[in-house]
DRENDO-1510 file (C-alpha; in Angstrom, 1 decimal, always signed):
<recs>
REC; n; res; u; v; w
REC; 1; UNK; +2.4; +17.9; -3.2 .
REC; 2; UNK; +3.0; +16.2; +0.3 .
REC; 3; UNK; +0.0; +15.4; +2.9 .
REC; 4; UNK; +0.8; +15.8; +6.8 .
REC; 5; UNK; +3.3; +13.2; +7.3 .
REC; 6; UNK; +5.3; +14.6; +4.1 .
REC; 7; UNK; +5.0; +12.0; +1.8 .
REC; 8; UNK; +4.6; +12.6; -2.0 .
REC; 9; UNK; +0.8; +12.2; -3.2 .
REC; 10; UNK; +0.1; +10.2; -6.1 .
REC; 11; UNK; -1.1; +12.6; -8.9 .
REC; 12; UNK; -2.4; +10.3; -12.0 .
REC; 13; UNK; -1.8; +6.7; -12.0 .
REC; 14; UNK; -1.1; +7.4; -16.1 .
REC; 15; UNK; +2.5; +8.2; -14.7 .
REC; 16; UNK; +3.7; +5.5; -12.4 .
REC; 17; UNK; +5.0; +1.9; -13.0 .
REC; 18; UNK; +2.7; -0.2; -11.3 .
REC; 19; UNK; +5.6; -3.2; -10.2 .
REC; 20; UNK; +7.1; +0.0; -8.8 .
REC; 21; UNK; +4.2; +1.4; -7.0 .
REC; 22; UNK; +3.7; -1.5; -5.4 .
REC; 23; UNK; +7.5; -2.1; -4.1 .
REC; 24; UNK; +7.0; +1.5; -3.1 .
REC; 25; UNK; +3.6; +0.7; -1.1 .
REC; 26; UNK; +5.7; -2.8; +0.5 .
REC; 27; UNK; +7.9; -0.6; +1.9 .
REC; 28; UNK; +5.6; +2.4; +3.1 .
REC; 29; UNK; +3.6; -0.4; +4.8 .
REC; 30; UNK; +6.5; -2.3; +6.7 .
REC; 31; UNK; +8.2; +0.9; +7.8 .
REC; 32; UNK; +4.6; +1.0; +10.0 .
REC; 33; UNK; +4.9; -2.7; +10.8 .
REC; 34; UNK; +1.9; -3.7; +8.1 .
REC; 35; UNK; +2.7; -6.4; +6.0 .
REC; 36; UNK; +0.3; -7.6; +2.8 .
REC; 37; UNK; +1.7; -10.8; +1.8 .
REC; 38; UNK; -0.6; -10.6; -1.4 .
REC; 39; UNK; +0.4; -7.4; -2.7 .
REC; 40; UNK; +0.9; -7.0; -6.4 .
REC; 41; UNK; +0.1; -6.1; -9.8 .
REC; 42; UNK; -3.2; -7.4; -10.5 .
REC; 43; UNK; -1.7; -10.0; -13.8 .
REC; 44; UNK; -4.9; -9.5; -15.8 .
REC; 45; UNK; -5.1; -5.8; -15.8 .
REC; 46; UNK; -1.9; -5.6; -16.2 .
REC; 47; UNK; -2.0; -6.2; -19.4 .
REC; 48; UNK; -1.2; -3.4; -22.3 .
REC; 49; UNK; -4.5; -3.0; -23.6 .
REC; 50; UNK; -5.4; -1.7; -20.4 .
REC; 51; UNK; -5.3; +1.4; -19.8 .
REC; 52; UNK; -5.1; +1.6; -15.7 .
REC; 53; UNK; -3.2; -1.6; -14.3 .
REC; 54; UNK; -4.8; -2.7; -10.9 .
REC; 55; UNK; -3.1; -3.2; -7.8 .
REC; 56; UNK; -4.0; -6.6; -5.7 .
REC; 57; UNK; -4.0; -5.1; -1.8 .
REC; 58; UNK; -5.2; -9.3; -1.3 .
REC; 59; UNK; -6.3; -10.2; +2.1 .
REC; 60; UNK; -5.1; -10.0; +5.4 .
REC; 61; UNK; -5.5; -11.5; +9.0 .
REC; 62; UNK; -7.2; -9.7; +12.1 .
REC; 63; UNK; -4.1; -8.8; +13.8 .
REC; 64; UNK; -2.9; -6.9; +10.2 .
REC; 65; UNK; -6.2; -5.3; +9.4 .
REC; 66; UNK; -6.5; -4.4; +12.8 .
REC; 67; UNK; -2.9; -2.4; +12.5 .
REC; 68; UNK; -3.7; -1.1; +9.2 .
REC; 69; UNK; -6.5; +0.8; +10.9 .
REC; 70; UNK; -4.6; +2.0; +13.2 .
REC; 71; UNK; -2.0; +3.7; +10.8 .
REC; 72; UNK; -4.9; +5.1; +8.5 .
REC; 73; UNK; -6.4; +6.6; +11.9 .
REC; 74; UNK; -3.0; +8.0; +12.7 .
REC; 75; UNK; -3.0; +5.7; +16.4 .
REC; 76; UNK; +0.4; +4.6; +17.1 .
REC; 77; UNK; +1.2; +1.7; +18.1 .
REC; 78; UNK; +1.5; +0.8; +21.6 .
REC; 79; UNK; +5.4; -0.9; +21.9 .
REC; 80; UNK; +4.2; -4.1; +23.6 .
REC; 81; UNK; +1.8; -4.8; +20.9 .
REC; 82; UNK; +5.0; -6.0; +18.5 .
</recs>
Protein backbone atom coordinates (compact mmCIF):
# COMPACT_ATOMS: atom_id res chain seq x y z
CA UNK A 1 0.00 0.00 0.00
CA UNK A 2 1.58 3.58 -0.68
CA UNK A 3 0.03 7.02 0.66
CA UNK A 4 0.31 10.28 -1.71
CA UNK A 5 3.89 10.76 -1.69
CA UNK A 6 4.40 6.88 -2.66
CA UNK A 7 5.93 5.71 0.27
CA UNK A 8 5.27 2.16 1.69
CA UNK A 9 2.73 2.22 4.80
CA UNK A 10 3.64 0.33 7.78
CA UNK A 11 1.11 -2.58 8.13
CA UNK A 12 1.70 -4.35 11.66
CA UNK A 13 4.60 -3.36 13.71
CA UNK A 14 4.62 -7.53 14.49
CA UNK A 15 6.78 -7.55 11.18
CA UNK A 16 9.46 -4.94 11.31
CA UNK A 17 12.87 -4.79 13.01
CA UNK A 18 12.57 -1.92 15.20
CA UNK A 19 16.77 -0.89 14.98
CA UNK A 20 15.68 -0.99 11.30
CA UNK A 21 12.65 1.07 11.46
CA UNK A 22 14.20 3.57 13.00
CA UNK A 23 17.38 3.83 10.48
CA UNK A 24 14.59 3.73 7.96
CA UNK A 25 12.65 6.81 9.86
CA UNK A 26 16.59 8.67 10.16
CA UNK A 27 16.66 8.74 6.81
CA UNK A 28 12.92 9.57 5.73
CA UNK A 29 13.43 12.55 8.14
CA UNK A 30 16.85 14.04 6.80
CA UNK A 31 15.85 13.56 3.10
CA UNK A 32 13.17 16.61 4.45
CA UNK A 33 15.91 18.29 6.36
CA UNK A 34 14.45 17.02 9.98
CA UNK A 35 16.89 15.68 12.17
CA UNK A 36 15.95 13.80 15.83
CA UNK A 37 19.11 13.43 17.50
CA UNK A 38 17.37 11.12 20.10
CA UNK A 39 15.87 8.76 17.90
CA UNK A 40 15.96 5.02 18.82
CA UNK A 41 14.75 1.90 20.14
CA UNK A 42 13.25 2.58 23.38
CA UNK A 43 16.13 -0.09 25.45
CA UNK A 44 13.43 -1.13 28.00
CA UNK A 45 10.72 -2.11 25.65
CA UNK A 46 12.98 -3.54 23.66
CA UNK A 47 13.34 -6.16 25.47
CA UNK A 48 11.99 -9.94 24.30
CA UNK A 49 9.29 -10.27 26.68
CA UNK A 50 7.76 -7.50 24.98
CA UNK A 51 5.66 -7.95 22.61
CA UNK A 52 5.74 -4.31 20.72
CA UNK A 53 9.28 -2.58 21.03
CA UNK A 54 8.85 1.31 21.34
CA UNK A 55 10.44 3.80 19.41
CA UNK A 56 12.05 7.01 21.31
CA UNK A 57 11.06 10.05 18.71
CA UNK A 58 13.08 12.12 22.01
CA UNK A 59 12.93 15.76 21.93
CA UNK A 60 13.63 18.36 19.69
CA UNK A 61 14.32 22.29 19.41
CA UNK A 62 11.81 25.00 18.03
CA UNK A 63 13.46 25.42 14.78
CA UNK A 64 13.12 21.25 14.21
CA UNK A 65 9.58 20.92 15.62
CA UNK A 66 8.76 23.86 13.72
CA UNK A 67 9.99 21.94 10.35
CA UNK A 68 8.55 18.78 11.27
CA UNK A 69 5.19 20.57 11.09
CA UNK A 70 5.74 21.80 8.17
CA UNK A 71 6.49 18.33 6.47
CA UNK A 72 3.44 16.67 8.22
CA UNK A 73 1.28 19.70 6.80
CA UNK A 74 2.82 19.06 3.34
CA UNK A 75 4.36 23.14 3.36
CA UNK A 76 7.65 23.12 1.71
CA UNK A 77 10.22 24.70 2.71
CA UNK A 78 11.02 28.05 1.74
CA UNK A 79 15.01 27.71 0.25
CA UNK A 80 16.35 30.60 2.40
CA UNK A 81 15.15 29.03 5.52
CA UNK A 82 18.19 26.24 5.32
Amino acid sequence: MSDHMGAQRLVGSEHHDPDRLCDELREALANVGVKLPSLAVDPVTSQPYYRAPLIELGRCNVDTAVRLLAVLRGVPERADER
